[in-house]
C-alpha positions, 0 to 999 in steps of 0.5 A, spaced: 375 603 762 371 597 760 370 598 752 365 591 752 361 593 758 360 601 756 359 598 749 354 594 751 351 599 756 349 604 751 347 600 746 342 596 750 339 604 751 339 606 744 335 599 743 329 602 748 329 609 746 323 610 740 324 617 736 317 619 738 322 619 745 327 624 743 323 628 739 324 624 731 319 622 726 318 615 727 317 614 719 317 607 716 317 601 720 324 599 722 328 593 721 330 594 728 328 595 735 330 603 738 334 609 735 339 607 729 345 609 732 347 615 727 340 618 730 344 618 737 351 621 734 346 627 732 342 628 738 350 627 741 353 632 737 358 627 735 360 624 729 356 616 727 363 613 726 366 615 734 359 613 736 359 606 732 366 605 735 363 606 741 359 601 742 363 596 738 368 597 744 373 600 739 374 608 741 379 611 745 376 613 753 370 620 751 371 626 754 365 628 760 362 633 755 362 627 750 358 622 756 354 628 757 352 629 750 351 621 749 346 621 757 342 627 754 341 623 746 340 617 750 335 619 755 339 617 761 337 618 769 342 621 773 344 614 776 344 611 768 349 617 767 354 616 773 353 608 771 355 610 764 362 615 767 364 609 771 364 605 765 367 610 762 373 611 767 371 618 767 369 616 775 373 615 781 372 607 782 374 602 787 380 597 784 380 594 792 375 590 795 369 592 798 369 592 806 365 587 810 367 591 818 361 594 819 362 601 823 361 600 831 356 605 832 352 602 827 352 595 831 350 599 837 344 603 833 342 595 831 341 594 839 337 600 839 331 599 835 328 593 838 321 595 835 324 595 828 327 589 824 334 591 822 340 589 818 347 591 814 348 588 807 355 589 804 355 591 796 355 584 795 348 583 798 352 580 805 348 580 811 354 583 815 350 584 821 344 583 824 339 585 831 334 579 834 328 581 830 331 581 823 333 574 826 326 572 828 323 575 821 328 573 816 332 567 820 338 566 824 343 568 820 348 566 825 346 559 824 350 560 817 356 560 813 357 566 811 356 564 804 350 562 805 348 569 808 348 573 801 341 575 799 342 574 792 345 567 792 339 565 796 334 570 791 337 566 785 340 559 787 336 558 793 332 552 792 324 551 793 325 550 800 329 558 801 324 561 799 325 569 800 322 569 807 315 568 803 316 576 801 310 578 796 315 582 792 320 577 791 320 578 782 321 585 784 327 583 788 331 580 784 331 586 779 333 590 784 339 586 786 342 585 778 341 592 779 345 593 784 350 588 782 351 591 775 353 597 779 357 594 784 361 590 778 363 597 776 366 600 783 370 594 784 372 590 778 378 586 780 374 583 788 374 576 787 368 576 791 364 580 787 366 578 781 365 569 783 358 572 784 357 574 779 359 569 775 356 564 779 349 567 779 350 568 770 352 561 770 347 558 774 341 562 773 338 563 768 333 568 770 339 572 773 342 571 766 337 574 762 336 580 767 343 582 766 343 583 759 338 589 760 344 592 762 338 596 768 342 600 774 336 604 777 332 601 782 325 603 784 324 604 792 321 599 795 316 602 801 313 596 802 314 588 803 310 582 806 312 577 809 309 570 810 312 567 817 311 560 819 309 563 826 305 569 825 303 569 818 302 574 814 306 581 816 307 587 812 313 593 813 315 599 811 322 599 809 327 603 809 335 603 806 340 608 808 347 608 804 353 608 809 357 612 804 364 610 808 363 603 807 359 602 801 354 599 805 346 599 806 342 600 813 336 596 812 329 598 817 323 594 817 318 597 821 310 597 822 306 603 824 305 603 831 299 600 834 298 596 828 297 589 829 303 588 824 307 591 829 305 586 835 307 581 830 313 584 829 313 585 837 311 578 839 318 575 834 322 581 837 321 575 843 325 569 839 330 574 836 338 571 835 341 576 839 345 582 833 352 579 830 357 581 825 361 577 821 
């Protein structure tokens, strides 16, 4: 159970939610932004003084039908919700390190989608492994140091030459990368390599910094994206990203409808592609 981080996870929902939000009067004007915390106990049906300690990473673990009650209080969507019982220690979570080996069959099936620009990320945003197309519209991961293919290090310490590949949505990305990242910490709080990162990127970041004191864990889908290619210009996807649940790793698709001109484009790079590899 992480006290600070669950203490700090519930109070900035508290903070976000109105009364209007969860049927109270608004009343006067308040000093101070959101619920007051004895408004949430009540909603909760716990005592102020338990939930008090709560946020202030004082009180003993909460049972499920406490969290169950602080969720519906504080308005929680279920990914907030099954955050929250992580944090709590009240969900299995991994103390081990996150995996790296990417499953067989799934560098075959990258091999197999020649049309479509194909790639795994660890939990970590590693680029793991790769087909010749995400090579040529991204770049030759090969080409680089395995540190170096980490999505978010490149989102938020990247200088103004790494740009992310020219994408339209690249705000958007970096939320959703803190988001995940956030979830990430809390399935595998002892690895060395998720921790460092995360460090690295509060402390060298202040964007990434600011982010993740919002304490957000759900990310909206992205559908769509644009790409800026120096060699082809502007090339806009739909994406896809498949959870491989084994590995806790993420299968990303990039792909144009066919017949499109973004999908000769998308052909015309699959002809410069760097071959599919894996760390």
């Amino acid at each position: 159970m992480d006290k600070q981080e669950l203490g700090a996870f519930l109070r900035s929902r508290r903070e976000r939610l109105r009364p209007q939000d969860v049927g109270l009067p608004s009343g006067p004007r308040r000093r101070t932004p959101g619920l007051r915390r004895e408004e949430v106990a009540v909603l909760a049906h716990i005592s102020t003084e338990y939930y008090v300690r709560l946020e202030q990473g004082r009180a003993p673990r909460p049972s499920g039908e406490v969290l169950a009650g602080i969720g519906g209080a504080l308005r929680l969507t279920d990914a907030e919700s099954d955050h929250l019982h992580v944090l709590a220690g009240t969900a299995p979570s991994r103390t081990g390190l996150h995996r790296r080996d990417v499953r067989p069959s799934i560098l075959t099936l990258l091999e197999r989608l020649p049309q479509t620009a194909a790639f795994v990320t660890s939990a970590a945003f590693e680029v793991l492994a790769w087909n010749n197309l995400a090579a040529a519209l991204m770049q030759d991961f090969a080409a680089l140091a395995p540190r170096d293919r980490n999505l978010a290090r490149r989102a938020f310490l990247g200088s103004a030459d790494e740009t992310l590949y020219g994408v339209s949505d690249a705000a958007e990305f970096r939320h959703h990368v803190v988001m995940r990242l956030r979830a990430t910490l809390a399935r595998y709080p002892t690895d060395p390599a998720v921790t460092g990162l995360v460090d690295d990127l509060r402390d060298a970041s202040p964007e990434f910094a600011r982010l993740w004191q919002r304490h957000d864990v759900q990310a909206a889908p992205m559908l769509t994206k644009t790409f800026r290619h120096p060699a082809v210009g502007e090339i806009t996807v739909d994406c896809d990203s498949l959870t491989l649940a084994d590995r806790d790793q993420h299968l990303v698709l990039y792909s144009a409808p066919p017949g499109s001109r973004d999908a000769e484009a998308l052909a015309f790079l699959s002809a410069l592609g760097a071959g599919c590899r894996s760390l």
